[in-house]
N, C-alpha and C positions, 0 to 999 in steps of 0.2 A: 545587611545580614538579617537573615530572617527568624523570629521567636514566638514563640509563640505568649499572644496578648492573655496575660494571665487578670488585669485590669479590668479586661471587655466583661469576663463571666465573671470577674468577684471571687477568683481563685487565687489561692495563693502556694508557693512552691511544697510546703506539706500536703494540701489537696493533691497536686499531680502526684507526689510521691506516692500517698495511700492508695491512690487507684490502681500503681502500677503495682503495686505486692497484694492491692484487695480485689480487682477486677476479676469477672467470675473466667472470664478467657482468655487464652495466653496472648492470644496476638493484640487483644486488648492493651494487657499487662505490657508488652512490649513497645507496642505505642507511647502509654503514657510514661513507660520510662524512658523514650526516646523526648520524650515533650518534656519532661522532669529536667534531663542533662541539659537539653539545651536550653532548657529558660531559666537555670542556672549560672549559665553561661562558663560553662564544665567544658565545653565545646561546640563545635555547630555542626549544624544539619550534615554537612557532606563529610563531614570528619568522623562525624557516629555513623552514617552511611556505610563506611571504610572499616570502621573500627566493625563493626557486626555483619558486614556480609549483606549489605541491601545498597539497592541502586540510588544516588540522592535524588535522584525523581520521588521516589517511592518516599524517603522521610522528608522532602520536602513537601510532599504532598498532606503527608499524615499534619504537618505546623499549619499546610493553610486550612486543611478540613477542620483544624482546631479552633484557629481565630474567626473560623466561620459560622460551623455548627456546634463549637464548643463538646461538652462529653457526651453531646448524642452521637459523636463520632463514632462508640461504644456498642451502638445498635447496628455497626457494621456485621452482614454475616461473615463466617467462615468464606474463604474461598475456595472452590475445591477447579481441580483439573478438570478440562471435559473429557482426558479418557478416564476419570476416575466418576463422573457424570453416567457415562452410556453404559 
């Protein structure tokens, strides 16, 4: 099961919480309260997947970018469509 390593950055489940209600962007905020529930263990990756409407690629992705880059995951841009691009 995969969680994100709160250990590695020196974070603890209050840090992810305050990011996800203090982050200045929503997908941010979304993120880390995706990282919040599951390294709580409230649930896993493909279960919050389900529960909100995202693929578990996509929040499994968001747990490994975490144990990776930690909250510079945060300096992700926006994404936008490329018809909303041209």
């Amino acid at each position: 099961m995969v969680r994100p390593d709160l250990a590695k950055w020196g974070q603890s489940l209050s840090d992810l919480r305050n990011l996800s209600v203090e982050a200045e962007h929503g997908r941010s905020r979304e993120r880390f309260l995706a990282l919040f529930i599951i390294a709580s263990g409230q649930t896993t990756a493909c279960s919050w997947a389900r529960e909100v409407g995202r693929t578990k690629e996509t929040v499994l992705k968001w747990v490994h970018d975490y144990n990776r880059l930690g909250t510079a995951l945060t300096g992700m841009a926006p994404t936008t469509s490329p018809q909303a691009a041209a």
